[in-house]
C-alpha positions in Angstrom: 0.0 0.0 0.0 1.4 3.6 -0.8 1.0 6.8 0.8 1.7 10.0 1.9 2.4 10.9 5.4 2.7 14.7 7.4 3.7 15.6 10.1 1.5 18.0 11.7 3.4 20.6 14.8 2.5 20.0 17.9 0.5 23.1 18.5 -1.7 22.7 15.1 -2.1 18.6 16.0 -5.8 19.2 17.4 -6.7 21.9 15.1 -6.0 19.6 12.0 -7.5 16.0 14.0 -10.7 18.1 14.4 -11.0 19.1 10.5 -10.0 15.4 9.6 -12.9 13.8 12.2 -15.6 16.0 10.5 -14.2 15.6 6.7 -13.7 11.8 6.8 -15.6 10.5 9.8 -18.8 10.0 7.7 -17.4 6.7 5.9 -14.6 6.2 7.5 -12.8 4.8 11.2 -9.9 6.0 12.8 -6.9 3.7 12.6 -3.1 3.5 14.0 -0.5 1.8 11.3 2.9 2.0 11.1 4.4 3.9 7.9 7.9 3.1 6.4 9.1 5.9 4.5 10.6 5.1 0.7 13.4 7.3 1.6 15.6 5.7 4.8 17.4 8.5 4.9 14.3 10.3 6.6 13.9 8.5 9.5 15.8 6.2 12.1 14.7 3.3 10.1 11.9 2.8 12.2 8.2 2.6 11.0 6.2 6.0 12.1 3.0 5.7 13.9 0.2 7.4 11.3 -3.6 8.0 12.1 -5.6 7.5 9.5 -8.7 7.1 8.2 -10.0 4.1 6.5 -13.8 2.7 5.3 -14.0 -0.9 6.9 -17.0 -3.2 6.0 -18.2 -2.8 9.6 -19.3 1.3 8.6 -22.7 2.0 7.4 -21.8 3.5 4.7 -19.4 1.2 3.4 -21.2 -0.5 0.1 -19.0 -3.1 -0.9 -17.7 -4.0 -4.5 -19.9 -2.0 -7.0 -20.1 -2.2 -10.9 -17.2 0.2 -12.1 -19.4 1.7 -14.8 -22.4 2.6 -12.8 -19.5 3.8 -10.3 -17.5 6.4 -12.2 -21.3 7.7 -13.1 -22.0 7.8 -9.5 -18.9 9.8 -9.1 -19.4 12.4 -11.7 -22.5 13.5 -10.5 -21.3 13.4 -6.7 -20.2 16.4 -4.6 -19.2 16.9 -1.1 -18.5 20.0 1.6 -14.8 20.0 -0.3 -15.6 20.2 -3.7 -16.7 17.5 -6.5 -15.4 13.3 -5.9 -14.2 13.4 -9.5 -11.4 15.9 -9.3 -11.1 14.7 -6.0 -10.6 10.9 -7.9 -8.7 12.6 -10.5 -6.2 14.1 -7.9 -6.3 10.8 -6.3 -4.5 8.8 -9.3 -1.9 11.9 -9.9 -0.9 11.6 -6.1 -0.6 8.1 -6.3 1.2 8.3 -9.8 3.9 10.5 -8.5 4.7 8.6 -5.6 6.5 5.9 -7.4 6.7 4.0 -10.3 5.1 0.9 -8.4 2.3 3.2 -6.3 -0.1 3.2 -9.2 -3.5 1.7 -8.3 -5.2 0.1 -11.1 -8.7 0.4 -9.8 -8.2 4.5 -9.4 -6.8 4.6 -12.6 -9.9 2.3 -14.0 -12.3 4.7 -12.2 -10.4 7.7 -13.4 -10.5 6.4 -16.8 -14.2 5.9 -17.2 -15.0 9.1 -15.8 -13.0 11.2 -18.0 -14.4 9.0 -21.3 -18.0 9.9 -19.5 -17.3 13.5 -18.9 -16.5 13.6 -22.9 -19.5 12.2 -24.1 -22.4 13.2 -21.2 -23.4 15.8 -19.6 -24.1 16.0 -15.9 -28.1 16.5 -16.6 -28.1 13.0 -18.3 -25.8 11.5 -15.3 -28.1 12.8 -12.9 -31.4 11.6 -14.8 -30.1 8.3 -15.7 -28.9 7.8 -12.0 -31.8 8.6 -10.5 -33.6 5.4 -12.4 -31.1 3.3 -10.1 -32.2 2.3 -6.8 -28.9 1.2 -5.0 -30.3 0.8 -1.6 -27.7 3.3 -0.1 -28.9 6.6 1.4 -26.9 10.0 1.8 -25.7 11.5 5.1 -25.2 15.3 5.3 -23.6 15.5 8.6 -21.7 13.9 11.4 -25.0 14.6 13.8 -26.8 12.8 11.0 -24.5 9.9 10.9 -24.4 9.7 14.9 -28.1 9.6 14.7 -28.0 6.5 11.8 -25.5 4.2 13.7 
């Protein structure tokens, strides 16, 4: 698995867990793992502690494997408090292609792929009416209260 990792100060460590609990709470737990850095020369050689955030089957709102087509559609139409899941897909694969020559993720890519050929052919009218014809049995939360409330 490939990543990033920062380290926040000490004085903005509770500013920064507090922005991360309400962005990626909704779908996601909190988890502890250690991270090895590609470059040995930037630590003792001992893995770091990271938090981070991950969607486990156990979460509500975790829906499994989905159909990659009617996924990328679901993506393009989708938008969240920070801005559209597309670009954030698209930004996604180009931090994950930069990393290293082995941290590309073929399912991003795949995803990434579709919605860009979509995008070119269909506009986010027809996404919207031709996803709405789709019951997938999975219901939107707007806020942390909400989800709170759900479990």
């Amino acid at each position: 698995m490939w990543g990033a990792a920062y380290h926040i100060s000490s004085d903005k460590a509770a500013e920064v867990r507090d922005y991360l609990d309400i962005r990626e709470i909704n779908g996601y737990s909190i988890q502890y793992t250690p991270f090895h850095p590609a470059n040995p020369s930037l630590h003792t050689g001992k893995p770091i502690e990271c938090l981070v955030y991950i969607g486990l089957p156990e979460n509500p709102q975790f829906v499994g494997r989905q159909d990659a087509a009617q996924l990328a559609r679901h993506i393009l139409k989708s938008r969240g408090p920070s801005g559209e899941n597309k670009e954030y897909l698209y930004m996604l694969e180009q931090a994950l292609l930069e990393l290293s020559a082995e941290s590309a993720d073929e399912h991003i890519s795949d995803l990434a792929q579709r919605c860009r050929a979509l995008e070119a052919t269909t506009t986010n009218k027809e996404l919207l009416e031709n996803e709405a014809k789709v019951d997938h049995g999975v219901h939107r939360i707007r806020s942390t209260e909400e989800q709170e409330e759900v479990e």
